[in-house]
N, C-alpha and C positions, 0 to 999 in steps of 0.2 A: 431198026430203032435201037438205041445203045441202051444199054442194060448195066442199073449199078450194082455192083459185087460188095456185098459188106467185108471189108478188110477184118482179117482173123488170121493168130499166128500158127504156122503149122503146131508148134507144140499144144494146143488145146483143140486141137482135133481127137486125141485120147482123153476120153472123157475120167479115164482111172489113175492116168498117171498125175501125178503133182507134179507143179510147176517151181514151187518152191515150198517155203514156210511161212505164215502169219503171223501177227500181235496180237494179245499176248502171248507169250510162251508157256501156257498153264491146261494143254492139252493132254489127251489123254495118255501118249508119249513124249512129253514136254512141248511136242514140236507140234505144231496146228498147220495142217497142211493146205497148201491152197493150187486150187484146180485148173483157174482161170488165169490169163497174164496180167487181168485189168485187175484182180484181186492181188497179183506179186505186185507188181509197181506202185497199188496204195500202202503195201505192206513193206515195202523198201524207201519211201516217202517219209514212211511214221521212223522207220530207222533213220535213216539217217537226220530227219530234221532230231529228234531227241538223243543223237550221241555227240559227247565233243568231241574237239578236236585230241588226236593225240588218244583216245580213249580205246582206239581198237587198234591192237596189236600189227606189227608190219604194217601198216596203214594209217601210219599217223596225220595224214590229212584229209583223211573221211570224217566226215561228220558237218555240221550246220555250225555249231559250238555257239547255240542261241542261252543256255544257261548261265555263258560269262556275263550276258544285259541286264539280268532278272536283280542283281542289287543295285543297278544303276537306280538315280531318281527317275523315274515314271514320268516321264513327259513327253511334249508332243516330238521335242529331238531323239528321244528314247524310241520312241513308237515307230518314228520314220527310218534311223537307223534297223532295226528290225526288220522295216517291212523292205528296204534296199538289200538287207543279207540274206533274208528269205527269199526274195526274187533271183537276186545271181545266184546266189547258188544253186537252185533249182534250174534256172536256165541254163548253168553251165554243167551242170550233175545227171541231169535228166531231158537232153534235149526233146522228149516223144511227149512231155509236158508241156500245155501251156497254162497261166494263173490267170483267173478269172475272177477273183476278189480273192481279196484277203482284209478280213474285221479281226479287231482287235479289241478285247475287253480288261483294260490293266486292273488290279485286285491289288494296288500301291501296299495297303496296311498290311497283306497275307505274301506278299512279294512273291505272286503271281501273275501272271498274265496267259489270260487264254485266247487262242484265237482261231476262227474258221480259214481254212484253206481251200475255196471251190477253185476246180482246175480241169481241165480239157486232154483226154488222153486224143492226141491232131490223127494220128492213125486210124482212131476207132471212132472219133467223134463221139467217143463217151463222154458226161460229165460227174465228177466226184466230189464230194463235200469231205474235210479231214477236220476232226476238233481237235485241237492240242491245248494242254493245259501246262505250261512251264511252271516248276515248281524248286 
């Protein structure tokens, strides 16, 4: 009888070593360190959708660059743009990602907009919820 094997990367097999760093960076060495790989990937998600483009050094086309729509008028071409840059990018930046909704709560008068990102790590068959609030 076949036998399913839950998919896990060898590096979180050392339960001491960190995988990477997390958000915010207000730990107790700046750095917050994180254990799991499903906790780096939501913590590289939060990166890169909140930096623009151009904003990190040698790498000037990392980032989402969702903060140049935020003075756009608010509407539902605004939203949908959004939600088409949100997606490729993510599907071309993070292929081990899939997007399983994405809501949107635009805040026109505070020229904000926040939105949930629930999302499927295909590997692990985890699911994840990310709140961003563009400001």
């Amino acid at each position: 009888m076949a036998q399913i094997i839950q998919n896990k990367y060898p590096i979180d097999s050392n339960a001491r070593k960190a995988v990477g760093f997390g958000f915010p960076l207000n730990g107790d060495a700046v750095f917050v360190p994180t254990y799991q790989t499903r906790d780096q990937i939501r913590a590289n998600l939060i990166n890169y959708l909140l930096t623009n483009k151009g904003e990190r050094v040698f790498n000037p086309n990392f980032g989402a660059d969702l903060r140049a729509l935020l003075f756009e008028n608010v509407n539902n071409f605004t939203l949908d743009t959004l939600q088409s840059t949100i997606e490729s990018y993510i599907a071309l930046t993070f292929p081990e990602i899939s997007i399983k909704e994405l809501k949107f709560d635009p805040q026109p008068d505070d020229n904000t907009i926040n939105f949930l990102l629930t999302y499927e790590i295909v590997l692990f068959g985890i699911e994840d919820t990310i709140d961003i609030l563009l400001q």
